[in-house]
N, CA, C and O atoms as CSV, one atom per row, in Angstrom:
chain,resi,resn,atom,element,x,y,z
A,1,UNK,N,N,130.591,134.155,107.981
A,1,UNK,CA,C,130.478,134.359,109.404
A,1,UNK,C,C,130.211,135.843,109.660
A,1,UNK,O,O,130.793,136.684,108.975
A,2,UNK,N,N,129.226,136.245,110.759
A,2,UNK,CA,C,128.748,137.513,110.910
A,2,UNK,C,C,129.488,138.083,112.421
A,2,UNK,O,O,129.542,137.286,113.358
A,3,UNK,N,N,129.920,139.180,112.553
A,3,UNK,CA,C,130.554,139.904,113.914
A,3,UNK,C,C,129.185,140.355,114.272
A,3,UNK,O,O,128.362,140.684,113.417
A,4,UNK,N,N,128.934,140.366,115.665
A,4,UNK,CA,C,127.960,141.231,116.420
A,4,UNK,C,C,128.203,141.788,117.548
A,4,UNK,O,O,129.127,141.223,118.133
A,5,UNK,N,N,127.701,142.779,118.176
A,5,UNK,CA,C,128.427,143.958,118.623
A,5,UNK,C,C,127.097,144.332,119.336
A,5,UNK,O,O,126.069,144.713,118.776
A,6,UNK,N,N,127.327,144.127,120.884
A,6,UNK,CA,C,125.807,143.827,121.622
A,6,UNK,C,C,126.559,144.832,123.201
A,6,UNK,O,O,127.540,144.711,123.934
A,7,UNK,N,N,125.438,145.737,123.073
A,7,UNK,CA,C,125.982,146.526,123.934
A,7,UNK,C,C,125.209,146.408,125.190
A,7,UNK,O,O,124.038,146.786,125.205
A,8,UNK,N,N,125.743,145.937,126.193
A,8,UNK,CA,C,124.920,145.885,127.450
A,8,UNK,C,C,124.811,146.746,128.883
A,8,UNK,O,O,125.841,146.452,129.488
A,9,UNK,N,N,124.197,147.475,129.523
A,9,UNK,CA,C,123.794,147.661,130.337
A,9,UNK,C,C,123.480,147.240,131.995
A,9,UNK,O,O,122.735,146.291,132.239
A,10,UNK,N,N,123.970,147.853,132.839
A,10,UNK,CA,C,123.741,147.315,134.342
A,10,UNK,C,C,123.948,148.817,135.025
A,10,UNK,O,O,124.756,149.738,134.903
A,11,UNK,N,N,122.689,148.523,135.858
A,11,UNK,CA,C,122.797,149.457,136.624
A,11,UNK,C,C,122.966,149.254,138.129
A,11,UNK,O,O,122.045,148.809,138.813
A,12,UNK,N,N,124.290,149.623,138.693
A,12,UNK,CA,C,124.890,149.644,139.931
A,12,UNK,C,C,124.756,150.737,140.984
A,12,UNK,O,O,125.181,151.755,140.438
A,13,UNK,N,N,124.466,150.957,141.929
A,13,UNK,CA,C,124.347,151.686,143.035
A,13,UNK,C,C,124.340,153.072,142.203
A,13,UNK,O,O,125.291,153.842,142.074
A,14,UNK,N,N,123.485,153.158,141.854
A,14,UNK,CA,C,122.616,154.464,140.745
A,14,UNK,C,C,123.735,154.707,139.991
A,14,UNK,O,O,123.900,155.871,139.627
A,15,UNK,N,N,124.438,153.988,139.713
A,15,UNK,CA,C,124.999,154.341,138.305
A,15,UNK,C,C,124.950,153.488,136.844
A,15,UNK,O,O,124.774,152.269,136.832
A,16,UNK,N,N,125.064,153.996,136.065
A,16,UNK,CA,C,124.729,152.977,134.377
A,16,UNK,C,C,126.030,152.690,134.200
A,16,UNK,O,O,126.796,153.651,134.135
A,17,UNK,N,N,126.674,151.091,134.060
A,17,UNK,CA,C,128.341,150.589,133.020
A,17,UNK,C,C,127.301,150.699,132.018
A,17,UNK,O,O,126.087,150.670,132.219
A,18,UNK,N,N,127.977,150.842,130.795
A,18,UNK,CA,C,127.938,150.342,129.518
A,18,UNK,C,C,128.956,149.490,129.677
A,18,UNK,O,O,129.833,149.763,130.496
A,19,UNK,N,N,129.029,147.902,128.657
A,19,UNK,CA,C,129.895,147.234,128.354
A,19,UNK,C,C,129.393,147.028,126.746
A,19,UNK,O,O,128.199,147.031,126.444
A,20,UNK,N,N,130.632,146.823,125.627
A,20,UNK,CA,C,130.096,146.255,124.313
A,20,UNK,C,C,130.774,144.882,124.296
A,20,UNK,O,O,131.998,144.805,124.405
A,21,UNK,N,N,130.400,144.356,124.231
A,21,UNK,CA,C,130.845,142.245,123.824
A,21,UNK,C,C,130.929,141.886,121.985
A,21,UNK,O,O,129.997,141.821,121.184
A,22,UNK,N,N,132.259,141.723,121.782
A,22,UNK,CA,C,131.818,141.411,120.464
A,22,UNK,C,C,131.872,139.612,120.501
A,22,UNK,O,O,132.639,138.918,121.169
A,23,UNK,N,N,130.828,139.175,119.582
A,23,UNK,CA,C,131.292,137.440,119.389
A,23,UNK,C,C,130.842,137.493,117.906
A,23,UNK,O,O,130.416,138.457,117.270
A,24,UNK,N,N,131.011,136.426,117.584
A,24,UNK,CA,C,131.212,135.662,115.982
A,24,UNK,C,C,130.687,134.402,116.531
A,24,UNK,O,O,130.907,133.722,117.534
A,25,UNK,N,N,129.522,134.309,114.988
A,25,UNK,CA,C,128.884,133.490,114.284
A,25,UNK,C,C,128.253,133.583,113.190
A,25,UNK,O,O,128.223,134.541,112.419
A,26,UNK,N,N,127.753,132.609,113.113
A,26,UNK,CA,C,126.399,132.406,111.580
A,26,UNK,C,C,124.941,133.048,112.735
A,26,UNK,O,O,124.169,133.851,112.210
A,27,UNK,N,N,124.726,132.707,113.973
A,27,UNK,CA,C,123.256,132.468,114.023
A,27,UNK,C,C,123.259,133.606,115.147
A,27,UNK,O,O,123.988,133.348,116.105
A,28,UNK,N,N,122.676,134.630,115.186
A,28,UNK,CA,C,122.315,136.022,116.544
A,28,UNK,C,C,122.471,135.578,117.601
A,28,UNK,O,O,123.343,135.838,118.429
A,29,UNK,N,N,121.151,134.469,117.667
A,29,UNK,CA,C,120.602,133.607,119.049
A,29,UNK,C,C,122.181,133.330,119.583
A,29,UNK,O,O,122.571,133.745,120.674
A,30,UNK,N,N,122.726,132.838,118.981
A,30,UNK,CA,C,123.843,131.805,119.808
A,30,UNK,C,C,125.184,132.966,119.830
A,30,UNK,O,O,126.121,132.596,120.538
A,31,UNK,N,N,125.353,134.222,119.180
A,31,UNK,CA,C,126.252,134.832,119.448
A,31,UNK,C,C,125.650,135.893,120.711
A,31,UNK,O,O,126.563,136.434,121.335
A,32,UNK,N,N,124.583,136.170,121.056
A,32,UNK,CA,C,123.888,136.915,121.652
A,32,UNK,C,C,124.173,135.926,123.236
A,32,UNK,O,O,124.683,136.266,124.303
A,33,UNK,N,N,123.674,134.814,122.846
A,33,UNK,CA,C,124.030,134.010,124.226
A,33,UNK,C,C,125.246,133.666,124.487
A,33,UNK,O,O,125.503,133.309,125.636
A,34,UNK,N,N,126.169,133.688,123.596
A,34,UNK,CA,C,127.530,134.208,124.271
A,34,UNK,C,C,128.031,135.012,124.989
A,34,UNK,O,O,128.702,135.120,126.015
A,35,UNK,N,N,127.476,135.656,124.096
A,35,UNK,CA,C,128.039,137.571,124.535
A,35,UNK,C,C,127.515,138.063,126.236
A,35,UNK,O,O,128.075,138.807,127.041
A,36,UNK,N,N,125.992,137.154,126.349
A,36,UNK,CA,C,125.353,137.148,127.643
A,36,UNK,C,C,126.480,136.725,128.701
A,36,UNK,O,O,127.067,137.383,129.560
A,37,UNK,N,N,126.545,135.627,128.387
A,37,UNK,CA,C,127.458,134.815,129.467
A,37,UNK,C,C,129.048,135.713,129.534
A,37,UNK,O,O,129.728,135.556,130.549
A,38,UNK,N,N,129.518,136.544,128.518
A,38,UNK,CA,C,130.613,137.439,128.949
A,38,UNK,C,C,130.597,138.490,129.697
A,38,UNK,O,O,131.484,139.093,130.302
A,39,UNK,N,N,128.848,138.723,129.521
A,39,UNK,CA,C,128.739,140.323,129.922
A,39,UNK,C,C,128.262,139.864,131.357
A,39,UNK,O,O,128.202,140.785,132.172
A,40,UNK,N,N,127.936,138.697,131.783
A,40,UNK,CA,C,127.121,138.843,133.424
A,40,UNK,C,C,128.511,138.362,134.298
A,40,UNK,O,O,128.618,138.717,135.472
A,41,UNK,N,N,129.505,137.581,133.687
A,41,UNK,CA,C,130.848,137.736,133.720
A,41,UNK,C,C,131.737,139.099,134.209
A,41,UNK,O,O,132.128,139.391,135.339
A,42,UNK,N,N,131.848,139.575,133.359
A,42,UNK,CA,C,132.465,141.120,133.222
A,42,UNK,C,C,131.631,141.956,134.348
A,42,UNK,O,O,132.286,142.734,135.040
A,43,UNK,N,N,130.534,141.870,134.525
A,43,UNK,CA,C,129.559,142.906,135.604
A,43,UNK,C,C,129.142,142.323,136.590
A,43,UNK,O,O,128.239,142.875,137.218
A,44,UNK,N,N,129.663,140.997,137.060
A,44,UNK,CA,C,129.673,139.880,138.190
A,44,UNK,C,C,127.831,139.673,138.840
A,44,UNK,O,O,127.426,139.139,139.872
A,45,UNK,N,N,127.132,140.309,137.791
A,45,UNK,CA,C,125.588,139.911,138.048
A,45,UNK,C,C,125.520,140.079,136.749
A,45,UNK,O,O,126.321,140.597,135.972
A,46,UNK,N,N,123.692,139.219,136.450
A,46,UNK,CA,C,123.400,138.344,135.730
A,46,UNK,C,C,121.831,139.682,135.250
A,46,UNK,O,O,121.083,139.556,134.281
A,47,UNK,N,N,121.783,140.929,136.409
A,47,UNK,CA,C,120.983,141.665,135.983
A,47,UNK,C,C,121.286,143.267,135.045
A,47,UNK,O,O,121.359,144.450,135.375
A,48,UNK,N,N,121.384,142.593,133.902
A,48,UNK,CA,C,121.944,143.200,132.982
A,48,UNK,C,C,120.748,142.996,131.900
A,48,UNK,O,O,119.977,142.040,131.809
A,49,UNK,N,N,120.843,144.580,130.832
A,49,UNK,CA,C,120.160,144.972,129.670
A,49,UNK,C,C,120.733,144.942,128.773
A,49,UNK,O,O,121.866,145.425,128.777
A,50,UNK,N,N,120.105,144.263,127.425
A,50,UNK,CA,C,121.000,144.505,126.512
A,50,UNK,C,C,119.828,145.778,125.631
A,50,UNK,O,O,118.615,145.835,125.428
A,51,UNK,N,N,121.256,146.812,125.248
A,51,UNK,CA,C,120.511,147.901,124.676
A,51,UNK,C,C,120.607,148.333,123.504
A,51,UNK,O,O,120.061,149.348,123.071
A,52,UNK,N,N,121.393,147.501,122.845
A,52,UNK,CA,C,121.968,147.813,121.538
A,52,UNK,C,C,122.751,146.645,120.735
A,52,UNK,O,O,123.235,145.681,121.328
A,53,UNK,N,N,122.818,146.785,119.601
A,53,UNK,CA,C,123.295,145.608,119.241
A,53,UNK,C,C,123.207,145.637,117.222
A,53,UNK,O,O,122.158,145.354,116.644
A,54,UNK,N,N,124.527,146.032,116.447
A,54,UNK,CA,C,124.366,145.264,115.582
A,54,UNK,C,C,125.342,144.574,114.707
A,54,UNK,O,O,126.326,144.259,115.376
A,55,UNK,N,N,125.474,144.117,113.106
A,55,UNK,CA,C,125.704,143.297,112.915
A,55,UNK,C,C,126.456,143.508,111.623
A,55,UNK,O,O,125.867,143.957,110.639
A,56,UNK,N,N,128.027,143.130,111.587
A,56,UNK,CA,C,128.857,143.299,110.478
A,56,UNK,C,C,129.377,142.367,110.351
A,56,UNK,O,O,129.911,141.757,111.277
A,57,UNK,N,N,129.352,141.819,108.542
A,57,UNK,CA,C,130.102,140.837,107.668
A,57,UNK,C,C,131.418,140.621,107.535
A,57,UNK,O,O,132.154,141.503,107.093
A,58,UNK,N,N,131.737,139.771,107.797
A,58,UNK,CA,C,133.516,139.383,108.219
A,58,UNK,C,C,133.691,137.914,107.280
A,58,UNK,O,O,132.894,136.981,107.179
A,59,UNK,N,N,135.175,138.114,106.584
A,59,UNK,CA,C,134.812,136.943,105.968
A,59,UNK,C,C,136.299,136.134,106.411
A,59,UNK,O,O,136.491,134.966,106.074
């Protein structure tokens, strides 16, 4: 199983959050679309960047 570590972006009334989301899986796609659904969560809109993002072995 792989940790990923996806750092996202929103920009609010001229200012930049950073948020980082970590999730766990085997497959990017599906930890990435997790991590989506935490981060538009966490920043209560859905217009969010992801700007970074990578990927460490966990066993």
């Amino acid at each position: 199983m792989k940790q990923y570590h996806f750092d996202f972006l929103c920009k609010k009334q001229e200012k930049e959050i950073r948020k980082t989301v970590i999730a766990k899986g085997n497959c990017v796609g599906m930890a990435l679309d997790d991590a989506a659904k935490q981060a538009v969560s966490w920043f209560g809109t859905s217009d969010i960047y992801l700007e970074s993002y990578f990927i460490s072995n966990i066993f």
